[in-house]
BARO-348316 format. One line per 8 residues: number of its first residue (from 1); their letters; for each residue x, y, z of N, C-alpha, C, O. Coordinates in pm, whole numbers. Atoms other than C-alpha are relative to their C-alpha. Layout:
<sites>
NUM = A = X,Y,Z,X,Y,Z,X,Y,Z,X,Y,Z  ...
</sites>
This chain:
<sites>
1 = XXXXXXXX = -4,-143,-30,14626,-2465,-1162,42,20,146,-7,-48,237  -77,-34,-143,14816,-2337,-858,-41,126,73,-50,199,-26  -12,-91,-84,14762,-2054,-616,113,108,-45,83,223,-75  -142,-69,59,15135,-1920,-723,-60,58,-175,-36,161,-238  -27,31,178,15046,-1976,-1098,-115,142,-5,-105,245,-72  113,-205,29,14717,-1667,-1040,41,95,91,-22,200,105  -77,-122,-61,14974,-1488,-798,25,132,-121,-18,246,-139  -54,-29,74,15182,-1455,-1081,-95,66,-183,-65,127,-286
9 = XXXXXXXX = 135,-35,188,14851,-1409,-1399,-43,159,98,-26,271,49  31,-116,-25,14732,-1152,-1166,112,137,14,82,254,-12  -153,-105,-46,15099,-946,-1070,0,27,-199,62,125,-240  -44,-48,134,15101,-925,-1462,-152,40,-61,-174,75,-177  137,-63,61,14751,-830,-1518,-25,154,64,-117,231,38  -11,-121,-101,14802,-544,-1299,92,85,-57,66,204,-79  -141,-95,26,15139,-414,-1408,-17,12,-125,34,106,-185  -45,-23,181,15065,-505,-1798,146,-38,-25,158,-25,-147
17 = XXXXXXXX = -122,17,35,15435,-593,-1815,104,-119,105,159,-93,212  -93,79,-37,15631,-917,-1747,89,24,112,78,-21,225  -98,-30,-138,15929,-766,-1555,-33,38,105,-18,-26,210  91,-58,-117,15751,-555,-1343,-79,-43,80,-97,-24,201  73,135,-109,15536,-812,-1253,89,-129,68,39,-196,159  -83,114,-77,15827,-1079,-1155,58,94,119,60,54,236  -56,-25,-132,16003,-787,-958,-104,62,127,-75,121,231  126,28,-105,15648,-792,-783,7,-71,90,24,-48,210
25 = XXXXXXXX = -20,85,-59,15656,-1084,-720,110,-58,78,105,-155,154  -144,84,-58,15988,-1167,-608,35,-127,-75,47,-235,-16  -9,139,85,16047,-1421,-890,87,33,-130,43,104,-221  -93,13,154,16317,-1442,-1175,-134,27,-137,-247,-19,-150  113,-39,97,16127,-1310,-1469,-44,-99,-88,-163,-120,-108  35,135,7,16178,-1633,-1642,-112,-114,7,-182,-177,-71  77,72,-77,16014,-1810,-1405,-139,32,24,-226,-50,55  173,-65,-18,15689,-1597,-1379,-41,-81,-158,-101,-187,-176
33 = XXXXXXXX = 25,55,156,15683,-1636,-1792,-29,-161,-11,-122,-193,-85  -5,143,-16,15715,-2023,-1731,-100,-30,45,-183,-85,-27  139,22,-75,15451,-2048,-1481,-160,51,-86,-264,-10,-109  118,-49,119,15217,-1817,-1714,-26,-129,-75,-104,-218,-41  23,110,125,15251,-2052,-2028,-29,-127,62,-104,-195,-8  86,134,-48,15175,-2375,-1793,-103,54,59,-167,-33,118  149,-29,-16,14891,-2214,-1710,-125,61,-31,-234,82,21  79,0,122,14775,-2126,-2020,-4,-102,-62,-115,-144,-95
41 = XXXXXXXX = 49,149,20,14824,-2441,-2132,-92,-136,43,-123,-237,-20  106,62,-122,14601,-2594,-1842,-99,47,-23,-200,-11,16  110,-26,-23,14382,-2389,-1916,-103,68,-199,-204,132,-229  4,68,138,14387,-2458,-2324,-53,221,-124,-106,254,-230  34,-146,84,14369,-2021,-2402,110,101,43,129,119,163  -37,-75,-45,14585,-1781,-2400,-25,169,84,-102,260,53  66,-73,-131,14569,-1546,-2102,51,165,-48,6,257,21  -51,-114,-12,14764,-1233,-2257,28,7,-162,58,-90,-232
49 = XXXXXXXX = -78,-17,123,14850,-1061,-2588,98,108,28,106,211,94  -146,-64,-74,15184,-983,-2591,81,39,-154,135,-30,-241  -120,-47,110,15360,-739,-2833,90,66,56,97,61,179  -133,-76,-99,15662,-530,-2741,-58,101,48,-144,162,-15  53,-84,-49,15596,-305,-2503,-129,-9,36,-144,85,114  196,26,3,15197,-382,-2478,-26,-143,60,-3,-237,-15  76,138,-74,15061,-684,-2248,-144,66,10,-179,173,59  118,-64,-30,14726,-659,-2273,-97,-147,71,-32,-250,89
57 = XXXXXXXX = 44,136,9,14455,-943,-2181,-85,9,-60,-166,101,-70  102,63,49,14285,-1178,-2380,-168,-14,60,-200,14,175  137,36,-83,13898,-1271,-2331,21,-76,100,-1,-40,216  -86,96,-99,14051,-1559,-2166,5,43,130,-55,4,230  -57,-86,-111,14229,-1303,-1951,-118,80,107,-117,105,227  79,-133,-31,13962,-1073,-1890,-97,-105,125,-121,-54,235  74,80,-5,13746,-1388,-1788,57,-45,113,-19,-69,207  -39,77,-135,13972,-1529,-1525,50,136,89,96,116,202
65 = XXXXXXXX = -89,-133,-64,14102,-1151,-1414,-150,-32,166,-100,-58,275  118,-44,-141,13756,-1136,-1111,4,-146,47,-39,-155,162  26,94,-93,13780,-1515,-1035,132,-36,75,145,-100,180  -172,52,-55,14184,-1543,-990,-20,104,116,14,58,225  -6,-85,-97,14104,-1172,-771,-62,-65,124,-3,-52,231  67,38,-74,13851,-1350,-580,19,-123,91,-37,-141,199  -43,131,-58,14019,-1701,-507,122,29,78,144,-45,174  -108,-60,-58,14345,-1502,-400,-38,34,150,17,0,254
73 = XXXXXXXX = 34,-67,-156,14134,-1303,-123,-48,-58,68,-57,-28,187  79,126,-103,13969,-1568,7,93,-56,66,88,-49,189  -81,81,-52,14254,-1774,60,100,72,107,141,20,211  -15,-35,-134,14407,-1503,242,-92,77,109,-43,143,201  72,6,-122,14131,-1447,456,9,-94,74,44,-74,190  -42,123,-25,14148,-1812,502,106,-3,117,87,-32,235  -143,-13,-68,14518,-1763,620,-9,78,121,62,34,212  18,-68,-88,14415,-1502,859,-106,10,91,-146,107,156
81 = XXXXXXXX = 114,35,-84,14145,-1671,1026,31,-110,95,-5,-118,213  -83,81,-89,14344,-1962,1127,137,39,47,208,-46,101  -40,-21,-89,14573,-1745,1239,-10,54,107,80,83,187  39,-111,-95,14379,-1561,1449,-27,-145,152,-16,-137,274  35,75,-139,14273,-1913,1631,77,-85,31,31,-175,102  -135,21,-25,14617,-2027,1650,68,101,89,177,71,136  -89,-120,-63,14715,-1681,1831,90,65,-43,151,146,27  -128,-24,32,14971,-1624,1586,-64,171,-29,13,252,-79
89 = XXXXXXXX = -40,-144,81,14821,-1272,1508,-159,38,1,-235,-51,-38  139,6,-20,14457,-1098,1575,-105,52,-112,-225,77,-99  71,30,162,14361,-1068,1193,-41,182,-61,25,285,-52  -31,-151,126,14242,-757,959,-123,-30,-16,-178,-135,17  144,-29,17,13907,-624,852,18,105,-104,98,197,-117  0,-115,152,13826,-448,524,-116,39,23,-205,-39,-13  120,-48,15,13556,-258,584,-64,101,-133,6,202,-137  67,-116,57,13337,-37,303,-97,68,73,-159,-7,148
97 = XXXXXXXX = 113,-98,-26,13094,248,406,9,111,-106,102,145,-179  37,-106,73,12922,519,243,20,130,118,8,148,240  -20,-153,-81,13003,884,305,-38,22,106,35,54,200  47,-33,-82,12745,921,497,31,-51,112,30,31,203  8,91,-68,12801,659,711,118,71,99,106,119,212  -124,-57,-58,13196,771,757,10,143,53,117,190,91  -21,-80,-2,13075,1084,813,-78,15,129,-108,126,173  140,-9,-61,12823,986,1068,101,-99,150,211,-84,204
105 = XXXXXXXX = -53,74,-101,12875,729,1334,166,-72,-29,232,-93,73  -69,119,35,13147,516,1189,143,33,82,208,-67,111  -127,-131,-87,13457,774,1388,-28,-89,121,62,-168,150  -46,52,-111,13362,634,1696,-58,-122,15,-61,-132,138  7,174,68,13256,253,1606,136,-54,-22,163,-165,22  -102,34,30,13600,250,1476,113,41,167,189,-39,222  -51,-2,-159,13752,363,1822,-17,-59,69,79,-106,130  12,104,-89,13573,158,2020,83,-148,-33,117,-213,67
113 = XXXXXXXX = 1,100,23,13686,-139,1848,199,5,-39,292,-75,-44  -176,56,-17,14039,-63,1810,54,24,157,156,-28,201  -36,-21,-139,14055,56,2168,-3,-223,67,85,-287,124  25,143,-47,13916,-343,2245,64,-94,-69,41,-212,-43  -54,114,115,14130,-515,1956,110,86,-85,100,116,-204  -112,-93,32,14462,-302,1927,54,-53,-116,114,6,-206  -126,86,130,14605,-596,1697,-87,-46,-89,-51,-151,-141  30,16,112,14349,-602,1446,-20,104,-96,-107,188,-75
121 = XXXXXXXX = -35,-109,67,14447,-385,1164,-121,10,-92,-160,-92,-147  70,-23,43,14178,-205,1002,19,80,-114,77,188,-110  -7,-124,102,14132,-77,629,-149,20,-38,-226,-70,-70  122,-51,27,13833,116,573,18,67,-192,119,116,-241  -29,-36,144,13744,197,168,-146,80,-2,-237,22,58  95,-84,-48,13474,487,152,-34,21,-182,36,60,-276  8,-23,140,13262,474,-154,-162,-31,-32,-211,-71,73  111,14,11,12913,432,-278,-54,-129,-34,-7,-202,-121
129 = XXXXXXXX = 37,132,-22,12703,137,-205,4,-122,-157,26,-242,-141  15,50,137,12675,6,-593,159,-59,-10,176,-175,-48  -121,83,27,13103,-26,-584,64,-68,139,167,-128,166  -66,119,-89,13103,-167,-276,-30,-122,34,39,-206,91  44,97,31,12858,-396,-335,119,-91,-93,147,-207,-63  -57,62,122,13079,-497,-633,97,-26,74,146,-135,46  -159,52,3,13416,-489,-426,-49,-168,143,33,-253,177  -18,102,-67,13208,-752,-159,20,-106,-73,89,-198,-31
137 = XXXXXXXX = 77,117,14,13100,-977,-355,167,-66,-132,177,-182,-171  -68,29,58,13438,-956,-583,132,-67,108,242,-113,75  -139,56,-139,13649,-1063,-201,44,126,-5,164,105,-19  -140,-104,-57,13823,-737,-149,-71,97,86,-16,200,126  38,-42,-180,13580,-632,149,-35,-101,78,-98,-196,33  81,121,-87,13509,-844,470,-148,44,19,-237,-39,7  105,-69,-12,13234,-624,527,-47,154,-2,39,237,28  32,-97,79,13022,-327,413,-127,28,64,-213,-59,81
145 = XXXXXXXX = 101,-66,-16,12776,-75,539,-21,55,-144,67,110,-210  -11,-20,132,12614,-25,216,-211,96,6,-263,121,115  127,-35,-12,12228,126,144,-86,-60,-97,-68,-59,-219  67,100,48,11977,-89,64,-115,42,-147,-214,115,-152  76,-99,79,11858,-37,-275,-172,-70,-39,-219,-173,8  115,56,-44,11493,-50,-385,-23,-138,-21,-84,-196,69  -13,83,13,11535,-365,-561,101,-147,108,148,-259,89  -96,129,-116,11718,-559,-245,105,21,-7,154,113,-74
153 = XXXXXXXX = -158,49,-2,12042,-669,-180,43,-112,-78,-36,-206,-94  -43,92,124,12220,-875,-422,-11,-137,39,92,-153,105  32,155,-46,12127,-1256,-337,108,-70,62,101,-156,150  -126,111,-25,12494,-1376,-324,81,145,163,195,150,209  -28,-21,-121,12488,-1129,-5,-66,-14,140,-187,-33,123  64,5,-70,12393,-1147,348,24,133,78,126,180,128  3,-161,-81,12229,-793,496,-13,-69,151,-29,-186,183  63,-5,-128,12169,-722,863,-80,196,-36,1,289,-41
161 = XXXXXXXX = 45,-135,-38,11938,-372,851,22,48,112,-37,11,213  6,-82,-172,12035,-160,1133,-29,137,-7,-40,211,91  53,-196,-58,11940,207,1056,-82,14,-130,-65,-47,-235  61,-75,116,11695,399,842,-4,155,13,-84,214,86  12,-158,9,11752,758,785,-43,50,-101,-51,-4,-212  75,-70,59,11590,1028,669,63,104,-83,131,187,-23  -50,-133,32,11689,1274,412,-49,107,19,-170,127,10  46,-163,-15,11668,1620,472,37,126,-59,145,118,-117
169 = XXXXXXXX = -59,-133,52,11729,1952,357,99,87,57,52,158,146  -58,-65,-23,12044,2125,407,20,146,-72,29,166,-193  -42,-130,91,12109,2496,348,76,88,178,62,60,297  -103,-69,-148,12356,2750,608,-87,94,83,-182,167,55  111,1,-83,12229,2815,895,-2,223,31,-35,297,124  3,-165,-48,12259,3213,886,-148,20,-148,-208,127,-155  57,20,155,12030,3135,516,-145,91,49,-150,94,171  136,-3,2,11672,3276,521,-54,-143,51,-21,-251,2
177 = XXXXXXXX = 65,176,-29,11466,2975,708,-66,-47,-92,-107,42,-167  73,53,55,11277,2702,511,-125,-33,95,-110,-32,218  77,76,-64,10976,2570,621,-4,-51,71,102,-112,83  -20,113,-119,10914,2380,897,18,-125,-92,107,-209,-74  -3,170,81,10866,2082,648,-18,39,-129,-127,88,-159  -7,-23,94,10969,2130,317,-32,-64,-106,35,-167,-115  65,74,92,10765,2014,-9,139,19,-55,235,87,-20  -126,43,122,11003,1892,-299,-4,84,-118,93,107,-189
185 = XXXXXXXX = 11,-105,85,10820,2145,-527,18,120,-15,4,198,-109  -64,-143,-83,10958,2423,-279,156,16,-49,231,110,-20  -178,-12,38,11320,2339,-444,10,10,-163,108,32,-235  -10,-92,157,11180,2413,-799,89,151,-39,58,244,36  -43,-88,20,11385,2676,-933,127,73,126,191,178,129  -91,-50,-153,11597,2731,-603,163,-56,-64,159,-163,-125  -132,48,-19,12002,2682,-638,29,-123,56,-6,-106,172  -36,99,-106,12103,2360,-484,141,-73,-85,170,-89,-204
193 = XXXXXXXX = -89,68,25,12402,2184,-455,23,-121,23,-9,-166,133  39,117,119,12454,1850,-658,129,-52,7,233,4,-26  -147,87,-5,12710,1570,-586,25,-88,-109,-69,-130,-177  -90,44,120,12929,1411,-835,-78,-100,-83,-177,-151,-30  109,93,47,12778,1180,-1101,64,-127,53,175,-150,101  -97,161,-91,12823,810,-983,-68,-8,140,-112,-116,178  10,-39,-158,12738,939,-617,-152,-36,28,-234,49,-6  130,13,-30,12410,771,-499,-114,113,40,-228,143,7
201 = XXXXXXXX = 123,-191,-51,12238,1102,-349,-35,65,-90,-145,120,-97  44,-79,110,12273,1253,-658,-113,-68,-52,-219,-10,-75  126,69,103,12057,976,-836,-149,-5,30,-250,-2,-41  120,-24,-77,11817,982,-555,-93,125,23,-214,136,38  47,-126,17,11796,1338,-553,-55,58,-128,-162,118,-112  47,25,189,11724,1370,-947,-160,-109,-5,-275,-90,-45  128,73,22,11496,1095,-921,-181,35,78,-298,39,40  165,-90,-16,11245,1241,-678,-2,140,-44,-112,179,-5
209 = XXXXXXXX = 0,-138,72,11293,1603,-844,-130,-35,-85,-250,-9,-77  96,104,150,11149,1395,-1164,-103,-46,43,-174,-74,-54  123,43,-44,10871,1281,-980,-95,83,31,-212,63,-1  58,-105,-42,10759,1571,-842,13,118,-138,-17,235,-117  38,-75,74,10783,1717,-1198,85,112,-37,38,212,-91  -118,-130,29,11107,1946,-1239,126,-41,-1,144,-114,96  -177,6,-22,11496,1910,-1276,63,73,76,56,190,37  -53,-81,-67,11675,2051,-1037,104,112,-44,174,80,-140
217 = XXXXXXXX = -61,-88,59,11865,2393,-1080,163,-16,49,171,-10,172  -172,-4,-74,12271,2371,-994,51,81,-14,79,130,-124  -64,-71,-14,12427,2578,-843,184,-16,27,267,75,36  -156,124,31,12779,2348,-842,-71,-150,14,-152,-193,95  -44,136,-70,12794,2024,-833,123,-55,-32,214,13,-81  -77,89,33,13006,1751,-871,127,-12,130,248,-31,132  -137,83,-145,13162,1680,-496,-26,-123,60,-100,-211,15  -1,91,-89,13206,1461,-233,-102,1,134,-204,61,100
225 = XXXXXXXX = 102,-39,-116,12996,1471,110,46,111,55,-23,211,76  -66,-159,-52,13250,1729,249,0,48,-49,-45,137,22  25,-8,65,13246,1861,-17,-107,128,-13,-104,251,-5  137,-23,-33,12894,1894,-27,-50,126,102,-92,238,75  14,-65,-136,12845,2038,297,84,161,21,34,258,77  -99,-94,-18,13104,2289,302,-46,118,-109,-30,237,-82  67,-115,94,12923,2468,-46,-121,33,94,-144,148,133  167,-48,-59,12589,2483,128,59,85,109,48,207,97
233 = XXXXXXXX = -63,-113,-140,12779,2627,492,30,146,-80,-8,252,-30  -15,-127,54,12895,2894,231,-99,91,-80,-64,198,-129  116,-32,59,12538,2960,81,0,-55,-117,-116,-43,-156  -32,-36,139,12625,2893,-246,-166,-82,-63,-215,-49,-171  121,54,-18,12285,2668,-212,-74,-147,94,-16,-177,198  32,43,-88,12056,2397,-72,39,-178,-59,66,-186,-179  -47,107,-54,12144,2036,-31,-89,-123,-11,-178,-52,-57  67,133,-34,11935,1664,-7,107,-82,86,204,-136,32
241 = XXXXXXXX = -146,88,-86,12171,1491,264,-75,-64,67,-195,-40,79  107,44,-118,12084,1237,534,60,80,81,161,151,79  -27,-68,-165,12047,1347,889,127,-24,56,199,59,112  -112,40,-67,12310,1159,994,102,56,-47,198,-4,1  -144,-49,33,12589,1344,847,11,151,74,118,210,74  3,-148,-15,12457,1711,1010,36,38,157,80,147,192  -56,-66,-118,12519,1690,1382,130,39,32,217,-24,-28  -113,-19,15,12814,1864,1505,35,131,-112,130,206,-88
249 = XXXXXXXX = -36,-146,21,12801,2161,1253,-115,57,-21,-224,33,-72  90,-134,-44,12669,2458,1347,-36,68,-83,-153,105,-75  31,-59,117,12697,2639,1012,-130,-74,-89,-173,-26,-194  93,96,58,12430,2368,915,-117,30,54,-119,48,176  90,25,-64,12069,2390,937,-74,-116,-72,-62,-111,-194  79,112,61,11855,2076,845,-137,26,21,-173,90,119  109,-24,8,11520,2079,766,-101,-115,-88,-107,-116,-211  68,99,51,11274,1770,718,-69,51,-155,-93,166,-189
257 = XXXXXXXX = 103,20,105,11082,1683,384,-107,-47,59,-121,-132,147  119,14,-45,10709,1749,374,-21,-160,-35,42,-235,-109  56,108,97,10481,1454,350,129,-147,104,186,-151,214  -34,151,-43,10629,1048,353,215,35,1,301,-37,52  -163,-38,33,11021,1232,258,40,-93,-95,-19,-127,-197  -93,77,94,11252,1026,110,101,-75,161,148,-17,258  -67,51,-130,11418,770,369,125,-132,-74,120,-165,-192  -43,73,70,11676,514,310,49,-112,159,55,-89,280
265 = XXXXXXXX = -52,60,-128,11811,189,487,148,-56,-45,192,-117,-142  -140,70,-55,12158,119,632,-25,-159,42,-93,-206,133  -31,144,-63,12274,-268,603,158,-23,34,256,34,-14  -143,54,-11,12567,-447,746,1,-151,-119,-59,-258,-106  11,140,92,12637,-695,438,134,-83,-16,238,-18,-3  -134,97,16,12916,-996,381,-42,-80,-92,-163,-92,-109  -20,119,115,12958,-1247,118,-60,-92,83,-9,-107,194  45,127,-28,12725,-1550,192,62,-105,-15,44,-197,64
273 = XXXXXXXX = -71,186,3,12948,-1853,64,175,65,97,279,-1,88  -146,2,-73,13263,-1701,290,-50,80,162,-101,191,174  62,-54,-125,13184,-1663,684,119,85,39,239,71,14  -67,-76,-12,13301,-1406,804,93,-15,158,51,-69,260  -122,37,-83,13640,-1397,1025,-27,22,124,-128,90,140  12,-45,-117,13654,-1364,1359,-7,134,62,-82,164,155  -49,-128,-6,13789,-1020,1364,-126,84,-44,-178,156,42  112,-30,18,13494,-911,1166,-164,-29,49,-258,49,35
281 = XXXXXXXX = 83,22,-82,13245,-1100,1361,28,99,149,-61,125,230  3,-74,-141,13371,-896,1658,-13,190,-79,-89,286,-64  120,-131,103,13306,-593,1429,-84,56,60,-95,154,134  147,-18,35,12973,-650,1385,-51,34,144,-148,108,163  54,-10,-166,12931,-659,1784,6,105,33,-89,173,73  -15,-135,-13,13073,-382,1820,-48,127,-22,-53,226,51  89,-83,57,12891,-197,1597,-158,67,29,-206,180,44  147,43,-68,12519,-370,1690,48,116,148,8,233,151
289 = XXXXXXXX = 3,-49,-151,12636,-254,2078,-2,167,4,-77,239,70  14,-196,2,12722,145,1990,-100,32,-59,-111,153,-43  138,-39,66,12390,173,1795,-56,3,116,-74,119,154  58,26,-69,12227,40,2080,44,65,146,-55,100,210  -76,-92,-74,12440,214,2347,-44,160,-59,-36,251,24  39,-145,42,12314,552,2117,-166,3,32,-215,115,45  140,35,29,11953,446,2128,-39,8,172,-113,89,228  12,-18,-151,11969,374,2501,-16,162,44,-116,194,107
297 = XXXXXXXX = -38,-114,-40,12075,737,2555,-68,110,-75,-30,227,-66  -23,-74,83,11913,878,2311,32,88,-79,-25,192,-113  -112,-64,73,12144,989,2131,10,34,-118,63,134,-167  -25,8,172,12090,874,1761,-97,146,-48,-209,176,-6  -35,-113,80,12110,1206,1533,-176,-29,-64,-202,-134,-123  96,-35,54,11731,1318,1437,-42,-62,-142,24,-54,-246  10,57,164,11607,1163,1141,34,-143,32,-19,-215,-53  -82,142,56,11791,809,1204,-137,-89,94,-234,-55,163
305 = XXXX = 167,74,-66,11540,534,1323,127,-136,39,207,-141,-55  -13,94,-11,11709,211,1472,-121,-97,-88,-238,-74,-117  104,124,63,11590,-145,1291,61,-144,80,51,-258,34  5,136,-113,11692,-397,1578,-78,33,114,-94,-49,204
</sites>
């Protein structure tokens, strides 16, 4: 089995279609087809069912589709780690975060660090901790601010905890006030607005509702964090957000949960069997130092708690 040979299984697991996948690849179509069948034969199953028009994959297929993704990204991490200590080039960083996160500090974390490391190209993928868990641990992040759920972090990762924030209650700040400290049984029957299904806040928000004995009433849901934010600024109702996403607008008022609240923790996590690159080790520094640079000053946004 070759490197080339799951270029070429993956460029056609992607496209579904032979040609399309050779003029992917840059390879005589032929020649992709060739390489396929010796490496279905190596590997004693066929990798694709193939009628006209229709490539689909086999179990086979389906079976090697997350380990061929995973041996691919490695290897070019690999590639871009020794070139970073060769000089030929100062490497790449895939970062995930959650909304909150991107909505929170992560703006100027990401400045600092391209201001200090102009030539390492950064892609950020913004999504909820459950698929980014899935995209570390599948290779297609170097690293991931993710939120630690109650059951841990997945074994085949390694956290660092660095923040715990607090959720709070959003509603617009011209609104009738809430409470100084708002019970959870105070949002019985009240409007609130309810992010998309899939979207961790939502599940969290539902789940203590249910605890406290009621379903919540919706008044929309189904957004994003901006989204989010932008119905409540317009009244339309009230909100469960963390703190960290509220400084900076004014149309916003936040307002603690009575009692223990509802809190959650921010980790920095990476794949344990692949160390992480240089580029991303200078990251992480980066990161650690502006927390701690906010903390010094105090700075960090109400609700957020340092955990170094």
């Amino acid at each position: 089995m070759t490197l080339q040979q799951l270029a070429y299984f993956l460029a056609v697991a992607e496209t579904r279609h032979f040609t399309r996948a050779a003029e992917r690849a840059r390879v005589a179509q032929p020649s992709l087809s060739k390489q396929i069948h010796s490496l279905e034969a190596e590997l004693g199953a066929p990798l694709f069912n193939r009628a006209r028009g229709n490539v689909t994959l086999t179990a086979a297929g389906e079976a090697l589709l997350p380990v061929a993704k995973r041996i691919l990204s490695d290897v070019d991490t690999a590639r871009l780690e020794v070139a970073e200590l060769v000089g030929l080039r100062r490497g790449r960083i895939r970062l995930g975060a959650t909304p909150s996160v991107c909505v929170g500090v992560l703006a100027d974390v990401l400045r600092t660090f391209h201001d200090a490391y102009p030539g390492v190209r950064l892609v950020v993928e913004e999504g909820g901790s459950r698929d980014l868990t899935a995209a570390l641990l599948g290779g297609e992040l170097d690293l991931a601010l993710v939120i630690v759920p109650p059951q841990g972090i997945d074994p085949a990762l390694t956290s660092t905890p660095i923040l715990r924030e607090h959720l709070v209650v959003a509603s617009a700040a011209d609104a009738t006030p809430l409470p100084a400290a708002v019970p959870l049984d105070y949002l019985r029957d009240r409007p609130m607005v309810m992010f998309r299904v899939g979207y961790d806040l939502r599940e969290t928000t539902l789940h203590a509702c249910r605890a406290a004995g009621f379903e919540p009433l919706f008044a929309v849901e189904g957004g994003e964090m901006d989204a989010v934010l932008r119905f409540v600024e317009a009244g339309l109702g009230l909100a469960i957000v963390p703190s960290l996403v509220l400084p900076g607008r004014p149309w916003l008022r936040a307002t603690p949960l009575a009692g223990a609240g509802i809190r959650r923790t921010v980790a920095l996590a990476h794949r344990t069997d692949v160390p992480p690159t240089a580029a991303a080790r200078a990251f992480r520094s980066v990161l650690l130092g502006h927390l701690d640079g906010l903390v010094a000053a105090g700075a960090l946004p109400v609700g957020v708690e340092p955990l170094r």
